[in-house]
N, C-alpha and C positions, 0 to 999 in steps of 0.2 A: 504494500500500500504506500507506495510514494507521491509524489506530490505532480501534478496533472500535467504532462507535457505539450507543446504545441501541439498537433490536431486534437488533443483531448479538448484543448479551449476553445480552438477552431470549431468543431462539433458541435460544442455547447452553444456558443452563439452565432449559429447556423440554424440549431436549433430553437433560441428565439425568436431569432428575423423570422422565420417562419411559422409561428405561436402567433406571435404578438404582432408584425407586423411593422415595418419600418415607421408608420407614422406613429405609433404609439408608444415605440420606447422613449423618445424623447418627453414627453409627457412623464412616463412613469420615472423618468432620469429626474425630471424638473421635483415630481413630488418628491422624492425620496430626498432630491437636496435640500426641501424648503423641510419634509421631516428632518434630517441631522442639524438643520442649522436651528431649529425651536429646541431640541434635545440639548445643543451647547449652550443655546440661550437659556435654558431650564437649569440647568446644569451649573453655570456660572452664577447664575442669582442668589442657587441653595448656599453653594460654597462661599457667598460674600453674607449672606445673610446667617450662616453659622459661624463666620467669623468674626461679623460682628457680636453677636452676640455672646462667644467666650471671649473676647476683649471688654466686654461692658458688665459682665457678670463679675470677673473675679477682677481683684486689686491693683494695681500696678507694684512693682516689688519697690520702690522708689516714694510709695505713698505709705504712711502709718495710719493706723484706723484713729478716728478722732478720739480722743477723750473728751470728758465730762471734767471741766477745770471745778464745779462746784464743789463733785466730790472728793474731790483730794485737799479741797480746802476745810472740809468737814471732820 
């Protein structure tokens, strides 16, 4: 089981043109680009939006948590 040599890919999209038709792959080219590009765009959102939010959750190591001046005055 190795990996698909030339007429193996030949065949294959030989075997499309003939399925699908020359006018229609271009179409189906077109949706599956406009799907991959809503997936990266989906994809980047999550990743800036779980970013943001473990930077806004935990502390900066640079910040100390505030104290209550009253009670140490007490």
């Amino acid at each position: 089981m190795g990996s698909l040599g030339g007429w193996e890919i030949f065949l294959i999209v030989l075997a499309v043109l003939v399925l699908f038709g020359a006018k229609k792959i271009p179409e189906m080219m077109r949706g599956m680009g406009q799907g991959v590009k809503e997936f990266k765009k989906a994809a980047r959102e999550i990743s800036e939006e779980t970013e943001i939010s473990s930077t806004s959750s935990s502390p900066k190591p640079s910040e100390e948590p505030a104290t209550d001046d009253s009670a140490k005055s007490a």
